[in-house]
C-alpha positions in Angstrom: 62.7 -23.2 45.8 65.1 -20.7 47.8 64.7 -20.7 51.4 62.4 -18.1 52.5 63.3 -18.3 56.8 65.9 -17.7 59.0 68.1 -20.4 60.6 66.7 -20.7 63.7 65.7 -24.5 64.9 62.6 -26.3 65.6 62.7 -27.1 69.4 60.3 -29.9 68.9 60.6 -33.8 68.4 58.3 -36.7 68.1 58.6 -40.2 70.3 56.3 -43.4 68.7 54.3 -44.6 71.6 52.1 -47.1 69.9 49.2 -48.6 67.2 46.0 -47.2 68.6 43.3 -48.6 65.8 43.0 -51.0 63.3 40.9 -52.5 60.9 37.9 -53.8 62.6 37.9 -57.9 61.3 34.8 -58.6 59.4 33.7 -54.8 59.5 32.9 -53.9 55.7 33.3 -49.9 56.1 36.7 -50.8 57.4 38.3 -53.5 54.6 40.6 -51.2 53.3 41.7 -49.5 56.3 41.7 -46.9 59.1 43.6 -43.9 58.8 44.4 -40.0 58.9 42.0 -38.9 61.7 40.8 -35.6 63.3 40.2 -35.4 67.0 38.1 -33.1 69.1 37.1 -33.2 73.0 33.5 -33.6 73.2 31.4 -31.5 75.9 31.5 -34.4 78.1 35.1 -33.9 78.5 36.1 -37.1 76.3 38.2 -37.1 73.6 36.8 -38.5 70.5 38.8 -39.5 67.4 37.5 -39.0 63.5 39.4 -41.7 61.5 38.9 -42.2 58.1 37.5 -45.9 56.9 37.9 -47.2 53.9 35.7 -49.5 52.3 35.7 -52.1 49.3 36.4 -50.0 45.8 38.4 -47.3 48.6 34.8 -45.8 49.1 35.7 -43.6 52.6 33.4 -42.5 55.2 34.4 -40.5 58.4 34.3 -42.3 61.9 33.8 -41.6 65.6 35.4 -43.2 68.1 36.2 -42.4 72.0 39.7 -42.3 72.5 40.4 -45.2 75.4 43.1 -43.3 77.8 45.1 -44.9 80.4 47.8 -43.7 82.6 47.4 -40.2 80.8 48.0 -41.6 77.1 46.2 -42.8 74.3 45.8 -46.7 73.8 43.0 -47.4 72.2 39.4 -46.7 71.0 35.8 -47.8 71.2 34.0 -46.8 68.2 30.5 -45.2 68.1 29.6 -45.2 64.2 29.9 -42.9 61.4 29.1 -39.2 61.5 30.3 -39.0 57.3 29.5 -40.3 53.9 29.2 -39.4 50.4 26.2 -39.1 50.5 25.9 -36.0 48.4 26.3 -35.5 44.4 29.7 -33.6 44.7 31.2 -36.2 47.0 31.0 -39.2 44.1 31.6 -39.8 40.5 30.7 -42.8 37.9 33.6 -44.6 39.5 34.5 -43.1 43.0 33.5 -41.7 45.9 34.5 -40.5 49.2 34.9 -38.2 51.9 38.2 -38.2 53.5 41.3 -37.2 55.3 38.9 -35.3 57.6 41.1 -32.6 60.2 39.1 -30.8 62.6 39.7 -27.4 64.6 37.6 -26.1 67.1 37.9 -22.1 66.3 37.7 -20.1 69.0 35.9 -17.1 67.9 33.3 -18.8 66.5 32.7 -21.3 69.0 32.3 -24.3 66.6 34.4 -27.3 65.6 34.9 -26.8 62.0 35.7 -30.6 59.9 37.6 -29.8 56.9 37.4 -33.1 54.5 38.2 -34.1 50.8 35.6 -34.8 49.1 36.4 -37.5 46.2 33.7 -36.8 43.6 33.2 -36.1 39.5 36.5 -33.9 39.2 38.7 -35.6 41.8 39.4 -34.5 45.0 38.1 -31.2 46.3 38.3 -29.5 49.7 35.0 -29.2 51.5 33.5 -28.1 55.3 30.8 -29.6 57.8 30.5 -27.6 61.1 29.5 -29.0 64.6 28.6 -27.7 68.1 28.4 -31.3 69.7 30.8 -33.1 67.5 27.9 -36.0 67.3 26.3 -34.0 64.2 27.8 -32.1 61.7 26.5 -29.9 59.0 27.5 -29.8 55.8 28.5 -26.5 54.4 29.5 -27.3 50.9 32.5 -27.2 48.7 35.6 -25.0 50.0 35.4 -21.9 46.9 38.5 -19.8 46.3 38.1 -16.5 46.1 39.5 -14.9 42.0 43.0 -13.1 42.2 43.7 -11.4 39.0 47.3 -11.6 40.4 47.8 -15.5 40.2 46.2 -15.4 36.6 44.6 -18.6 36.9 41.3 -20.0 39.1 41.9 -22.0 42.1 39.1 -24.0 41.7 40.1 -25.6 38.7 42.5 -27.6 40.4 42.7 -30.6 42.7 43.3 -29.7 46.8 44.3 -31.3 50.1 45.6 -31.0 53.5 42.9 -28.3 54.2 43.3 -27.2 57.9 41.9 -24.1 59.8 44.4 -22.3 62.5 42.4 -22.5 66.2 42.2 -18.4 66.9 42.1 -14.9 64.5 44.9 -13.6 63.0 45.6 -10.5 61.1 44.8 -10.8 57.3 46.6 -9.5 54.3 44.5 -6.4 54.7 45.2 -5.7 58.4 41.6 -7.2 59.5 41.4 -10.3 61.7 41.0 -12.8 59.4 40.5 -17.0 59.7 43.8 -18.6 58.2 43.5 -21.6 56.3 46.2 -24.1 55.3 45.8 -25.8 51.7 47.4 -27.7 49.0 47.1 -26.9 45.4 48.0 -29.7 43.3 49.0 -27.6 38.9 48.9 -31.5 37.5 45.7 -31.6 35.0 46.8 -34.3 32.8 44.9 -37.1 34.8 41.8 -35.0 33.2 42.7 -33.7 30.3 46.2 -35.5 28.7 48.7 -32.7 27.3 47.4 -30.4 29.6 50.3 -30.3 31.6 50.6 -28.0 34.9 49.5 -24.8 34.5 50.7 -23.1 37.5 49.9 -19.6 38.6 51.8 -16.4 38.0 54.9 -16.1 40.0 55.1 -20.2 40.6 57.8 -21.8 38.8 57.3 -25.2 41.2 55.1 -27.4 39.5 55.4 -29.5 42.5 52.6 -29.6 45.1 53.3 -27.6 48.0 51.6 -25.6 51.2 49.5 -22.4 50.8 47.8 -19.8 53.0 45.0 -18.3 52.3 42.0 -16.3 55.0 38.6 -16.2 55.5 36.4 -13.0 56.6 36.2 -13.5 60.4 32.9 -11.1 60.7 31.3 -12.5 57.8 31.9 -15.9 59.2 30.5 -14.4 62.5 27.6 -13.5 61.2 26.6 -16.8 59.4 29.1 -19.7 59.3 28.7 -20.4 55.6 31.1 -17.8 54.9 33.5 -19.8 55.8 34.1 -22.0 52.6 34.7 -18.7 50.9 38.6 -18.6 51.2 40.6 -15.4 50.1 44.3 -14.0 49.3 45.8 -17.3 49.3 49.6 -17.2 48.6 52.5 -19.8 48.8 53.6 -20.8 52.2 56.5 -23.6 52.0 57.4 -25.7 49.1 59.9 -28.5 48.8 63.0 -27.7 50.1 65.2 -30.4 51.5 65.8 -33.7 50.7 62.6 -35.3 52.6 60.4 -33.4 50.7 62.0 -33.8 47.3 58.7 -34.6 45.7 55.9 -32.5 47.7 54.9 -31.4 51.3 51.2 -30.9 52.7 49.4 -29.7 55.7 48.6 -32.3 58.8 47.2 -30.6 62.1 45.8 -27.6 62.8 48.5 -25.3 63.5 50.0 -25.3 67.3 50.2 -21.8 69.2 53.4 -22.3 71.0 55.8 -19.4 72.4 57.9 -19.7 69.1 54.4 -18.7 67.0 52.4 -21.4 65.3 53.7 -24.7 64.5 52.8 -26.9 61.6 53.7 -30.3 61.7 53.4 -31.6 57.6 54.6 -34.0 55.6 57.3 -34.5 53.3 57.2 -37.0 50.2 59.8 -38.8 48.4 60.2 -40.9 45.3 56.7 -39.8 44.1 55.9 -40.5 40.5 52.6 -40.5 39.7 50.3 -38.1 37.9 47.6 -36.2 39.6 46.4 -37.9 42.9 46.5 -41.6 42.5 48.0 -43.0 45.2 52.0 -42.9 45.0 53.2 -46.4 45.5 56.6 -46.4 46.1 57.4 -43.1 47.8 58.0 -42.5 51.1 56.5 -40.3 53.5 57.8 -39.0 56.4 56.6 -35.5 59.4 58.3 -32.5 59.4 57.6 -29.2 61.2 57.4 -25.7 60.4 57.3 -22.6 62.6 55.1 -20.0 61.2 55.5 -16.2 62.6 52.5 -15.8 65.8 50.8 -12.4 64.2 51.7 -13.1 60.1 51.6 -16.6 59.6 52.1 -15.9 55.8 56.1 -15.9 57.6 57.9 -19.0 57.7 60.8 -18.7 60.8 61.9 -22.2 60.7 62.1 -25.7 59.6 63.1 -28.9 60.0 65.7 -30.0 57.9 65.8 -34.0 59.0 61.9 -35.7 59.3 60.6 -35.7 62.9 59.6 -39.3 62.5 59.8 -41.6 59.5 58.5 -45.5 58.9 60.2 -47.8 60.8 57.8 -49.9 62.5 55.9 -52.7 60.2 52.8 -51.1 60.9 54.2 -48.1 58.8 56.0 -49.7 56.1 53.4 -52.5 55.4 49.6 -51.1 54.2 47.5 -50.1 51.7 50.5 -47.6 50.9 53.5 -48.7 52.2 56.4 -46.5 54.1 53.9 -43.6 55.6 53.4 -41.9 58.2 51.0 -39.4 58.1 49.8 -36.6 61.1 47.0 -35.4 61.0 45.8 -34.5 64.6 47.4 -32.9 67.7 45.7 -32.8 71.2 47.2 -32.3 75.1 46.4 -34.4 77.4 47.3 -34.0 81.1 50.2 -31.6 80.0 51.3 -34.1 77.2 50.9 -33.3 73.8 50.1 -36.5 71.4 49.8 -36.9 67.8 47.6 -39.1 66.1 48.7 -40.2 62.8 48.4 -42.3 59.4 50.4 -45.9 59.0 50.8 -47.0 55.5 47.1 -45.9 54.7 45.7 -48.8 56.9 45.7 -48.2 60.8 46.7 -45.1 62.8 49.3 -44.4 65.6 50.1 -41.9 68.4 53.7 -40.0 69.0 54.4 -37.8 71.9 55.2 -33.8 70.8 57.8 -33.0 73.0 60.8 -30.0 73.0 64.3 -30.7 72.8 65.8 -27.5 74.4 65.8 -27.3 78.3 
């Protein structure tokens, strides 16, 4: 894939700081790990975390936990229960279940924390939505639905998604409109359901390889009754592979960061990846980049990092359920700092410190 940006940097770097949660001993909903959380500051003016755990048979619900902060950083948790599980037809199959990988983003102009999750059910995993006012409840608003685009010449829906993140404020759509961007990641690969099938990929995609889209949902529509916003339109390719870290796929972690360059997007580059579909990739490596989207048409990629931001090092990142990952997933300030909460080898989660690197 050519490079579609200009050569400006990425002022931005992350510093490990520590393990903040691990597998609870003796706590069933946790045997097969903690990982890849959302946060959100509750109305109390705590800050809550939303790991994933991972059960016997990988059966995940989503968690709550208050974040434990001392000396103005992250160290720990206390945990309060689960606010997630499949509980609902489309979130299991005859031999899964799940819902996972939650990311959450309080948007602005709604006035709602919107949970994006992946729900693991019949046809693998698809992208799905709960809302909350109190981040103790949260609604369920159903299955993520892609709008039809003649243009692509091929249905969205049909295929496998992740990394599904909502930007925190309105920003002009395709059409001119403010619009609700939404990060996802198509993954062509339909041979896991039907062998021979191959990966179809859409008109104008000659990357079979899984890699970060845009697409927008209709702010007044959303306004008007929050449902709308699983309806998701004029998605379009953002950033596929392009360096070496990424050589086998990239994907979405945080919401995206207003910051004076325009919005950055910390993902995730994957190496040595072989596998088919979404089964776990045992043997790659996965490691945090960042991207630097244009402030009033995200659609425009600026800049990005050619060297990961942080890779495994620790043994809490090479040692897991899936070895040699780290994963982000959440960003949040706190007292001026900017943290990131993040996945360890799909079995506990971390923080880093966001920090800039010019003067």
């Amino acid at each position: 894939m050519n490079p579609t940006h200009t050569a400006a940097a990425v002022p931005y770097a992350l510093r490990r700081l520590s393990t903040i949660m691990v597998p609870e001993e003796g706590n069933p909903l946790e045997k097969e790990g903690v990982l890849n959380p959302a946060t959100a500051w509750g109305a109390d003016g705590e800050l809550y975390l939303f790991p994933r755990l991972v059960a016997d048979g990988n059966v995940s619900r989503v968690g709550r936990a208050r974040v434990v902060i001392e000396n103005g950083e992250p160290v720990g948790v206390e945990r309060l229960g689960v606010v997630l599980s499949p509980d609902e037809g489309w979130e299991h199959g005859a031999r899964n279940a799940g819902v996972e990988d939650p990311r959450i983003t309080f948007v602005e102009p709604l006035g709602l924390h919107v949970m994006t999750y992946i729900a693991y059910g019949p046809l693998g995993p698809k992208p799905a939505l709960a809302v909350s006012d109190d981040t103790v409840t949260w609604r369920r608003l159903g299955p993520v639905r892609f709008a039809y685009q003649p243009e692509l010449d091929t249905d969205l829906n049909l295929f496998p998604n992740k990394d599904i993140v909502f930007f925190p404020e309105a920003v002009a759509g395709p059409d001119g409109r403010l619009a609700l961007a939404i990060l996802h990641r198509p993954m062509w690969d339909l041979d896991w359901l039907r062998p021979g099938e191959g990966a179809p990929t859409p008109a104008g995609i000659d990357d079979d390889r899984p890699a970060i889209w845009i697409g927008y949902v209709d702010l007044e529509a959303a306004r008007n009754d929050p449902s709308a916003l699983v309806v998701v339109e004029h998605s379009s390719l953002l950033a596929g592979s392009e360096y070496p870290f990424e050589e086998s796929k990239v994907g979405g972690g945080p919401a995206p960061l207003r910051v004076p360059e325009g919005w950055l997007v910390l993902h995730h580059g994957v190496t040595g990846a072989d596998t088919k579909g979404f089964e776990l990739a045992h043997g790659a490596r996965y490691t945090a980049g960042a991207l630097l989207l244009d402030a009033e048409d995200p659609r425009r990629v600026l800049a990005r990092t050619p060297e990961p931001l942080l890779v495994p090092e620790t043994s809490d990142e090479l040692t897991g359920t899936l070895g040699n990952v780290v994963f982000p997933t959440a960003i949040e300030e706190i007292g001026g700092r900017r943290f990131v909460f993040y996945g360890m080898a799909d079995s506990k989660i971390g923080v880093a410190e966001l920090t800039r690197t010019d003067p």
